[in-house]
C-alpha positions as CSV (number, residue, x, y, z in Angstrom):
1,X,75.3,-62.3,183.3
2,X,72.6,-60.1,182.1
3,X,72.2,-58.5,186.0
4,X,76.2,-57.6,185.6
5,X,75.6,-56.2,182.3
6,X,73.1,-53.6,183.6
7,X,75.0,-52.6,186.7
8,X,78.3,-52.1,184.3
9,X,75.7,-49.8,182.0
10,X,74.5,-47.7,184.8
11,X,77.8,-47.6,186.6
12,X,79.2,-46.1,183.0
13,X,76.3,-43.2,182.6
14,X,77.1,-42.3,186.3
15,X,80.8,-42.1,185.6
16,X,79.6,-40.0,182.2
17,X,77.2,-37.9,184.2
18,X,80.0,-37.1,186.9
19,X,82.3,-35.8,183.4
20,X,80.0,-33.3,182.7
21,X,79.8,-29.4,184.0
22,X,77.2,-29.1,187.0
23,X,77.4,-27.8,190.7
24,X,78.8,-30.3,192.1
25,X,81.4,-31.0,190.1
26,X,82.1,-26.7,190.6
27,X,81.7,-27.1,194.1
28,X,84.5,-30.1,194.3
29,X,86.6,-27.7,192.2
30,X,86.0,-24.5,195.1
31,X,86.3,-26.3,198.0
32,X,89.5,-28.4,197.0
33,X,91.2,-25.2,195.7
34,X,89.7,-23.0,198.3
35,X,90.4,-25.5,201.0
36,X,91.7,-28.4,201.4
37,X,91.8,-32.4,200.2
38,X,89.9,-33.3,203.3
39,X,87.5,-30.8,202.6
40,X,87.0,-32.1,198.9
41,X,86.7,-35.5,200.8
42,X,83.8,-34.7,203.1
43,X,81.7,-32.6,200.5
44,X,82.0,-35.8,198.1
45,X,80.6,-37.7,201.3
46,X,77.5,-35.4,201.4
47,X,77.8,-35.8,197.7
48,X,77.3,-39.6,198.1
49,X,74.7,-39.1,201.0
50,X,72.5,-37.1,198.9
51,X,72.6,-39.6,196.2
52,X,71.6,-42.4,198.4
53,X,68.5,-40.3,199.3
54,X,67.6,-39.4,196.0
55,X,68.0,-43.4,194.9
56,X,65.9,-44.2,197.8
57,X,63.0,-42.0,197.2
58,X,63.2,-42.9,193.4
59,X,63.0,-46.3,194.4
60,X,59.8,-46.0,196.6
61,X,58.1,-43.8,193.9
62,X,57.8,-40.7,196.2
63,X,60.0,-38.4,193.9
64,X,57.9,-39.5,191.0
65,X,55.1,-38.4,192.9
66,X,56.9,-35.0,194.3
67,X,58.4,-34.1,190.7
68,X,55.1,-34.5,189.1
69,X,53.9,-31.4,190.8
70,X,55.0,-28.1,189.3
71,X,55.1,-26.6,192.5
72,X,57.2,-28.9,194.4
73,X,59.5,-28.9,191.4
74,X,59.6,-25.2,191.4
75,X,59.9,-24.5,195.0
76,X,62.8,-27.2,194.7
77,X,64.3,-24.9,191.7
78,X,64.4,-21.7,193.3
79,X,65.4,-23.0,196.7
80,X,68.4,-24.4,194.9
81,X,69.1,-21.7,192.6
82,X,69.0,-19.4,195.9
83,X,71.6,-22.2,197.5
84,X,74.0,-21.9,194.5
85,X,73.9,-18.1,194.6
86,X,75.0,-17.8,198.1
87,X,77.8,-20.1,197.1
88,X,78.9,-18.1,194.2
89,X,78.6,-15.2,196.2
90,X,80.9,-16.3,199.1
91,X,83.6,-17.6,196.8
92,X,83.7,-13.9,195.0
93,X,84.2,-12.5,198.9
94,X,87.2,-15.3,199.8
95,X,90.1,-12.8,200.1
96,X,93.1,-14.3,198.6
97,X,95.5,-12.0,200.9
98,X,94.5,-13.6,204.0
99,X,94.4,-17.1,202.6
100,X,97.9,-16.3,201.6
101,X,99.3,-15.4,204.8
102,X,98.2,-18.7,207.1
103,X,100.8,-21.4,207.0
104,X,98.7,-23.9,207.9
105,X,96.4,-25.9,205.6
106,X,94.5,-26.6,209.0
107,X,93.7,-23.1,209.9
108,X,91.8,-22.9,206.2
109,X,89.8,-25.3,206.2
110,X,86.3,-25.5,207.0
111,X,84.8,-28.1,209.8
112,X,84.2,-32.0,208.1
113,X,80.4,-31.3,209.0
114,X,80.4,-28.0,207.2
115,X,81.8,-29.8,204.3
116,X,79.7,-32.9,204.4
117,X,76.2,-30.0,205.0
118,X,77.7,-27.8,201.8
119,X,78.2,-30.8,199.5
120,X,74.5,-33.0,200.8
121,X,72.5,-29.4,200.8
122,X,74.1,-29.1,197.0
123,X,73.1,-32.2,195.6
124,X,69.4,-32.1,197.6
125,X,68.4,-29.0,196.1
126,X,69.6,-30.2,193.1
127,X,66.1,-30.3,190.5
128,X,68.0,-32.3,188.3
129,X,68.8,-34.9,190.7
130,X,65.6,-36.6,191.4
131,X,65.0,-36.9,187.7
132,X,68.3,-38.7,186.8
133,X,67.8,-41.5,189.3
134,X,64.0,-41.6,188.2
135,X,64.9,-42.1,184.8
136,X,67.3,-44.9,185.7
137,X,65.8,-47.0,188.7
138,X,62.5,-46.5,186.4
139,X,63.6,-48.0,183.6
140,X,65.1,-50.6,185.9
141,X,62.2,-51.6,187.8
142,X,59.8,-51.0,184.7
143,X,62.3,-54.0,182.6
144,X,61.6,-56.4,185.5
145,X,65.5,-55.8,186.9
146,X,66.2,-58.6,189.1
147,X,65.7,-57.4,192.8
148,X,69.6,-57.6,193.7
149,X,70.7,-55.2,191.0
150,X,68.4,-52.9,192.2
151,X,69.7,-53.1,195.4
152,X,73.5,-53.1,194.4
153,X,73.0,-50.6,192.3
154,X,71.1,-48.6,195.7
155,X,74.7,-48.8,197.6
156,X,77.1,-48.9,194.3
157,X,76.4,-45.6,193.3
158,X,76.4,-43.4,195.9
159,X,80.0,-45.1,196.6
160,X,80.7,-44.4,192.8
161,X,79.6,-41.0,193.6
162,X,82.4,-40.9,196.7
163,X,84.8,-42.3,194.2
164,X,84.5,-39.7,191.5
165,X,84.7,-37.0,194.0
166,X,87.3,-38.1,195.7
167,X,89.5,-38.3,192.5
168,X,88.5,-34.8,191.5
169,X,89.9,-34.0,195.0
170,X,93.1,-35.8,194.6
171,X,93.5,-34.0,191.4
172,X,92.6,-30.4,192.5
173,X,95.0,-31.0,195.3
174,X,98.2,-31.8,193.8
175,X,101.0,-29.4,194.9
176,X,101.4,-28.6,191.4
177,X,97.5,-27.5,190.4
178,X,97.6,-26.1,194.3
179,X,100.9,-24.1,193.3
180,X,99.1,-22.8,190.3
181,X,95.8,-21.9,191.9
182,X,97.9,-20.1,194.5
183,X,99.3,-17.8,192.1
184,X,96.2,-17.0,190.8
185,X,94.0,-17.3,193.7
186,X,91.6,-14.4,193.0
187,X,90.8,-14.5,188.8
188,X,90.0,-18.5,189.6
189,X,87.6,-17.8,192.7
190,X,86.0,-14.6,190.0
191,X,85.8,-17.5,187.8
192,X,84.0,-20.2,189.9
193,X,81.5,-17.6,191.6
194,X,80.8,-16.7,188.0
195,X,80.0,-20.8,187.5
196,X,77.9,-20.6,190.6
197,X,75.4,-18.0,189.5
198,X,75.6,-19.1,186.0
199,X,74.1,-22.9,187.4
C-alpha cells in the first residue's frame, strides 16, 4: 500500500510541475497553434523521451555527478538558453500571411522527426530538468523505496509526461482555440517568441 502511495505522490508533483509556466509547456503551445495536433503529439513524445533520459541518469547517479560541476551545469545553461532563443526567434519570423493562404493542415506542418528532435532537444538542455528528477528518485532511493516503484515510476512518468502533453495538444487544437489563434495569428506568435527569450 505504502509503494502505491508514493507512486500516486510523485505522479501528482509531475502532473503539478507540468501546470506550471516553462518551455515546454510554451513549446506545446507554439507548435500546436503554429502547426498542427500531430505536431503537438510528436514534440510531447520527445518530451517523454527526454524524461526517460533524465530519470535514467538520475537513477544511476551520473546527473548528480554532472550537476555538481558548475561548469557542466553552466555549459548545460547557456546551451539551452541559446536553444530557447532560436526558438523564440523563429516563431517572431512565422509569417501569418502565408500560413493563412495553405488549405492544407499537411502542407504546415513540420516532419514527426523534426517534432520529436524540437521537443527531446528542449527538455535535454533543460538545467532544470536533471534537478527535478534528482530531487525525486533521490529522495526515493535515499527512503529505501522498494525496487519496483522505482522502476514503475522509471516508465510511468515519461508516459505521464506523453499524457500531459498530449492533452495540451488536444486543447490547443480545438477548432474553436484554432479559429481564434487564426484570427490573431501574429500578436500570439509576438507573444510566445517573447516567452521564449524570456525562459
Amino acid at each position: 500500500m505504502e509503494g502505491f502511495i508514493l507512486i500516486g505522490s510523485v505522479l501528482l508533483i509531475h502532473v503539478l510541475a507540468w501546470l506550471t509556466p516553462g518551455p515546454q509547456i510554451a513549446l506545446i503551445i507554439r507548435n500546436s497553434l503554429v502547426y498542427s495536433r500531430k505536431t503537438g503529439f510528436w514534440t510531447a513524445v520527445g518530451f517523454a523521451i527526454g524524461n526517460f533520459i533524465h530519470i535514467s541518469l538520475a537513477v544511476s547517479g551520473v546527473a548528480l555527478i554532472f550537476t555538481a560541476s558548475p561548469i557542466a551545469h553552466n555549459v548545460i545553461k547557456y546551451v539551452g538558453v541559446g536553444y530557447l532563443l532560436y526558438i523564440g526567434l523563429k516563431t517572431f519570423l512565422i509569417k501569418p500571411q502565408a500560413q493563412a493562404t495553405q488549405s492544407s493542415e499537411h502542407h504546415r506542418d513540420i516532419p514527426h522527426l523534426s517534432a520529436l528532435r524540437i521537443g527531446l532537444v528542449t527538455n535535454l538542455l533543460s538545467p532544470k530538468a536533471p534537478l527535478f528528477f534528482i530531487s525525486i528518485f533521490g529522495s526515493l532511493l535515499s527512503t529505501n523505496a522498494p525496487t519496483w516503484v522505482v522502476g514503475f515510476l522509471m516508465f510511468a512518468m515519461p508516459l505521464n509526461t506523453l499524457f500531459m502533453g498530449y492533452m495540451w495538444t488536444l486543447f490547443l487544437t480545438h477548432r474553436h482555440i484554432k479559429a481564434r489563434y487564426a484570427t490573431f495569428q501574429p500578436t500570439i506568435n509576438n507573444v510566445l517568441g517573447v516567452v521564449f527569450v524570456i525562459f
